[in-house]
N, C-alpha and C positions, 0 to 999 in steps of 0.2 A: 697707750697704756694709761690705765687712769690709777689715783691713787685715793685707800679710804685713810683721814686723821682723825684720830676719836682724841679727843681732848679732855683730860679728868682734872679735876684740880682739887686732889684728897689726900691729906698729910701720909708721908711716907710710914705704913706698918708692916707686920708681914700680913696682917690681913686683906688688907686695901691689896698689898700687891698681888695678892693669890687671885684676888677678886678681877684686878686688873690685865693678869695672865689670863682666866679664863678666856674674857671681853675680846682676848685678840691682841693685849698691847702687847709689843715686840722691843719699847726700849721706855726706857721714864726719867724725866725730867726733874729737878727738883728745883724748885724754887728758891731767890728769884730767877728767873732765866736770863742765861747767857745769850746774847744775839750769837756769838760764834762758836759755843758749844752745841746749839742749834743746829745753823747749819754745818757744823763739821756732822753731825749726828745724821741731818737727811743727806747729805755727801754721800758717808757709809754707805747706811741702806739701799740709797739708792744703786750704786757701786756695785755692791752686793747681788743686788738684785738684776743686774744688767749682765753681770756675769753669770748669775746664774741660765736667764735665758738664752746666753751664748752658751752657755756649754748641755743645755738641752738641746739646739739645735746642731752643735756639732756633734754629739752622743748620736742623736739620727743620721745623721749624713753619715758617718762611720759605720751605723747598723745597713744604711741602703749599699755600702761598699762592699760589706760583709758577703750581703747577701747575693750583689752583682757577682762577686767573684765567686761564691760557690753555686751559681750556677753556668759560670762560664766552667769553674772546673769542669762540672757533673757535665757539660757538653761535650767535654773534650774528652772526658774520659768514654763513655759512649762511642763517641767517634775512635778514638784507638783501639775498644775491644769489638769493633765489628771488620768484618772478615776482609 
C-alpha cells in the first residue's frame, strides 16, 4: 500500500481550507504541531483505512457466497422438477 502526504503550510481560513479540500486534503493540522496529535491523526486514517479494505474484501466474499448458493439452489431446483 503506498501512501500520498501533501504538506501545505497556509494559515487556517475558510478559503485556504476550501482550496485545501479541493487538493485532496482529508484532515489539517494547525500549527505548531503536536508530535502526538500527529500520530494519533495518521493512527486514525490509517485504521480507517485498513478497515475499509477489510470490509471491501469481505463485501466480495459474501457477494461470491451469494451467488455460489444461488446457483446451487437453481441446480437443485432443476433436478426436483425433472421427471
Amino acid at each position: 500500500m503506498t501512501a500520498t502526504f501533501r504538506c501545505w503550510s497556509l494559515p487556517p481560513n475558510p478559503v485556504t481550507s476550501s482550496a485545501r479540500s479541493r487538493a485532496g486534503a482529508k484532515d489539517f493540522i494547525s500549527k505548531p504541531i503536536d508530535r502526538a496529535e500527529v500520530l494519533t491523526r495518521v493512527y486514525n486514517l490509517l485504521e480507517v483505512r485498513l478497515l475499509h479494505v477489510e470490509t471491501r474484501k469481505n463485501s466480495k466474499m459474501l457477494e461470491q457466497t451469494v451467488e455460489r448458493l444461488d446457483r446451487s439452489r437453481a441446480a437443485q431446483a432443476r433436478r426436483a422438477s425433472r421427471p
